[in-house]
C-alpha positions as CSV (number, residue, x, y, z in Angstrom):
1,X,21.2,47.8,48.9
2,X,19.1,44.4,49.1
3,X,21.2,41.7,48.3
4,X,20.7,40.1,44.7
5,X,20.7,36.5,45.9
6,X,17.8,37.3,48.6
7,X,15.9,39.5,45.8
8,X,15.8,36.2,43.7
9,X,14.6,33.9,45.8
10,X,11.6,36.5,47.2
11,X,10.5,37.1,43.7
12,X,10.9,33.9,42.3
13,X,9.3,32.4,45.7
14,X,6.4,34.2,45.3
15,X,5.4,33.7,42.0
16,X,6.0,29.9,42.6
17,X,4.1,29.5,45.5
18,X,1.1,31.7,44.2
19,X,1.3,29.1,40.8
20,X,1.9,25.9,42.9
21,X,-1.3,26.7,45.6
22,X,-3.5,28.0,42.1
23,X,-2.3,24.6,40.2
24,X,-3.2,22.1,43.2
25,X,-5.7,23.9,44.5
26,X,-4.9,23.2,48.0
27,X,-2.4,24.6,50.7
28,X,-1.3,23.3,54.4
29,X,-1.1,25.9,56.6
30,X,-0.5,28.5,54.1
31,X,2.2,26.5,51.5
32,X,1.4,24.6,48.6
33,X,1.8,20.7,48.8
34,X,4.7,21.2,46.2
35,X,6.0,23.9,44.9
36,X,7.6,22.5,41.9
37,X,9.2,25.6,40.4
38,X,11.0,26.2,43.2
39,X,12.4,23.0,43.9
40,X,13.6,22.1,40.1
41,X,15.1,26.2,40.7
42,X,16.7,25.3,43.7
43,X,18.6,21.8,41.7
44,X,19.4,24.8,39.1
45,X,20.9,26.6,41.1
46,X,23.6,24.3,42.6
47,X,24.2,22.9,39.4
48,X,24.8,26.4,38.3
49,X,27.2,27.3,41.3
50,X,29.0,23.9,40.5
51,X,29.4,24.1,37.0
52,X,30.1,27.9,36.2
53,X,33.6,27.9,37.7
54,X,34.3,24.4,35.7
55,X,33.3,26.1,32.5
56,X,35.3,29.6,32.9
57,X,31.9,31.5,33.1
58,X,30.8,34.3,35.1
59,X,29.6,32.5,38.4
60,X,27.3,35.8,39.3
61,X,25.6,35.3,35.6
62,X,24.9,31.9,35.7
63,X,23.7,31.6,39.5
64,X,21.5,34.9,38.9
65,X,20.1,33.1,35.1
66,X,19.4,30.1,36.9
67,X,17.1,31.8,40.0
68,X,15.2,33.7,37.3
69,X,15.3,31.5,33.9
70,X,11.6,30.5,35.2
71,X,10.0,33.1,37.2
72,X,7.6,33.6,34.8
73,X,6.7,29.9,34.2
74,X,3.4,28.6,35.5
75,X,2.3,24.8,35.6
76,X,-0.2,23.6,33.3
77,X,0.4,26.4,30.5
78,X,0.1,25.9,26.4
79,X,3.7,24.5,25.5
80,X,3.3,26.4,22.2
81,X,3.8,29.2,21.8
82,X,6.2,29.4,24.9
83,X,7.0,32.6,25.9
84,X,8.0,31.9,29.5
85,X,12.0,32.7,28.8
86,X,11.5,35.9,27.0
87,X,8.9,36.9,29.7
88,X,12.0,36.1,32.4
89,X,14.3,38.0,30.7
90,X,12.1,41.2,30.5
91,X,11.5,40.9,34.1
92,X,15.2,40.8,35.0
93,X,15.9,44.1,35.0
94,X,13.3,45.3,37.1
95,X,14.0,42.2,40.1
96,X,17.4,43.9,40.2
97,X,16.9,47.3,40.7
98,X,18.2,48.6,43.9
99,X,20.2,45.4,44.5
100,X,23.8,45.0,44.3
101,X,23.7,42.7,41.2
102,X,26.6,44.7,38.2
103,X,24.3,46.2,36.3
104,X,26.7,45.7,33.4
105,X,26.4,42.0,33.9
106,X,22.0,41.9,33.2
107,X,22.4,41.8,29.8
108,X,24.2,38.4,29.9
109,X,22.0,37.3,32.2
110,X,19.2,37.5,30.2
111,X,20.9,36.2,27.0
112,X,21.4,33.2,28.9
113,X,18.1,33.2,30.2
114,X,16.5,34.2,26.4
115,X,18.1,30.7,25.3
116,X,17.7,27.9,27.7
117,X,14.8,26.6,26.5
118,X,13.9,23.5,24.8
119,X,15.3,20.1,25.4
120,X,18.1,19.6,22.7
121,X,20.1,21.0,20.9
122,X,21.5,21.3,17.1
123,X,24.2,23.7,18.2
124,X,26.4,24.3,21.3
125,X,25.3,27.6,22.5
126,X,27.6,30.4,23.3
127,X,28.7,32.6,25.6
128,X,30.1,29.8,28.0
129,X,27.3,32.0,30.8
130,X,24.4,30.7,28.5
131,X,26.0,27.5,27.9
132,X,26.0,27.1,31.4
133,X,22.4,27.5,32.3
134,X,20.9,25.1,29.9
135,X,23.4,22.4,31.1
136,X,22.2,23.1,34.4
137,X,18.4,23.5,33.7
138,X,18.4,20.2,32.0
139,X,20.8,18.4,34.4
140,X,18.0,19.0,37.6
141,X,16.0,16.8,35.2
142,X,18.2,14.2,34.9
143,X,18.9,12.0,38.1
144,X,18.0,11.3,41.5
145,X,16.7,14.8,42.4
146,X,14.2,14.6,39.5
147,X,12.5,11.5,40.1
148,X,11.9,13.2,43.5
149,X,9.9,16.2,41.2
150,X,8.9,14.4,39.0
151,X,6.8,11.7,41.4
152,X,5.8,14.4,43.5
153,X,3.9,16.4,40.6
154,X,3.0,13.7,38.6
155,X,-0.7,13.1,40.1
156,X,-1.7,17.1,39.2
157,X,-1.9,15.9,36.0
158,X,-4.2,13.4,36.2
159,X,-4.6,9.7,37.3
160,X,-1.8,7.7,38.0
161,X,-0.5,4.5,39.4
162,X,2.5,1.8,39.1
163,X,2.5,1.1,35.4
164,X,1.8,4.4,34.7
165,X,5.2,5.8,35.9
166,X,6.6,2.8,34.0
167,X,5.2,3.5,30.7
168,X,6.1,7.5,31.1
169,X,9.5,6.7,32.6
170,X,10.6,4.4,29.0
171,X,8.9,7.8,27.0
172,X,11.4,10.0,29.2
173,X,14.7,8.1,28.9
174,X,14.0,8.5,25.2
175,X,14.0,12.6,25.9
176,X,16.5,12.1,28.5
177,X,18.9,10.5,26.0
178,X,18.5,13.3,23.8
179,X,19.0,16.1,26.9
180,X,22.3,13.9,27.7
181,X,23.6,14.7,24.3
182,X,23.0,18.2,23.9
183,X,25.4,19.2,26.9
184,X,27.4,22.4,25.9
185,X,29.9,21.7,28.8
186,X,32.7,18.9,29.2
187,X,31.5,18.4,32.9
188,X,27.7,19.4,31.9
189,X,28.8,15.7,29.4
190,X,30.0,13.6,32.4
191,X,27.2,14.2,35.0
192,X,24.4,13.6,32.4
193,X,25.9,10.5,31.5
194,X,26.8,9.8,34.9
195,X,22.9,10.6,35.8
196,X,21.1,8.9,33.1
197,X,22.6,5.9,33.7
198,X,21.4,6.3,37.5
199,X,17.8,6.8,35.7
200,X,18.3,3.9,32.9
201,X,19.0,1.3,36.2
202,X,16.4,2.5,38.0
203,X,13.1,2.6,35.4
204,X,14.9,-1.3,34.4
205,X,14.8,-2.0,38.0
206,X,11.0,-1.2,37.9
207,X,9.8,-2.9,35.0
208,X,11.5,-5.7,36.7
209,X,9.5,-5.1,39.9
210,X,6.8,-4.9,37.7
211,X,6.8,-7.9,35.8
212,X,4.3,-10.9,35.8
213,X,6.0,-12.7,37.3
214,X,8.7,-10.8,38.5
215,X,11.8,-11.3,36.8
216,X,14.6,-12.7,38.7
217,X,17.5,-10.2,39.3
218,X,20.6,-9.9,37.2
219,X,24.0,-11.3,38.9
């Protein structure tokens, strides 16, 4: 039997790379410049890994949801209506076969996968599996890591420069606040606090940069 982990990452590589090289419409020596999906997948993944055992959840659910919750995604596509998690969960089943993935553990996987989109919530979300991988789908775009995506991606969709970052950057801690908030999971809670801060310092510390002229720093 192919081992699930390994069957994840081929399908979910390929569909990303195919969508990242059709997106930029470039490649060097075969890869896209960025493969986005993959990389905010990969963040999702560890954060999965990390927080499933700190939750009580099923660590084989959540690491499987989070490799799949966007294989069906592509860059660029209508945000409403937004099919992309129910797509992923119909898929699931079919990735799996002949792997060594429980069968009897698929139909949490997709639950979770069915309901980790949007970016806050009214409601905690339940079982603690699909609790887990919205916390960890939102917490990749929270922090260091996803400044990294963010700034690499941010010229496929259109011009940008200096100010321009700045001026989207004050839009996203206003969404960022909200994903903070929404946490399902006592440590989802502490590392999104502990991450938007790191994101709060550093847009401040570039409209400071910024400034005309540039404000002197605070003791």
């Amino acid at each position: 039997m192919t081992p699930w982990r390994q069957r994840c990452e081929e399908a979910l590589g390929a569909q990303s790379r195919a969508d990242a090289i059709r997106f930029w419409g470039t490649s060097h020596e075969g890869r896209p410049v960025f493969d986005y999906r993959f990389e905010h997948t990969l963040a999702a993944v560890r954060l999965a890994k990390w927080l499933a055992p700190l939750a009580g959840a099923d660590p084989d659910v959540v690491e499987c949801a989070a490799w799949l919750h966007d294989c069906r995604k592509v860059l660029n596509a209508p945000r409403t209506p937004d099919h992309h998690a129910q797509e992923a969960s119909d898929a699931v089943a079919g990735i799996l076969e002949g792997t060594d993935f429980p069968p009897g553990k698929i139909p949490a996987v997709r639950h979770a996968i069915e309901h980790h989109v949007g970016l806050k919530l009214t409601r905690r979300l339940e079982p603690a599996e699909t609790a887990c991988l919205w916390d960890a789908d939102k917490l990749s775009k929270l922090g260091a890591a996803s400044l990294v995506h963010y700034n690499c991606i941010s010229g496929g969709f259109g011009p940008v420069d200096t100010a321009t970052i700045l001026a989207r950057g004050r839009h996203w801690l206003g969404l960022a606040r909200d994903i903070a908030g929404s946490m399902n999971t006592d440590a989802g809670r502490a590392e999104a606090g502990r991450r938007l801060a790191f994101l709060e310092a550093y847009y401040e510390q570039l409209r400071r940069e910024w400034s005309d002229p540039m404000e002197p720093s605070t003791p």
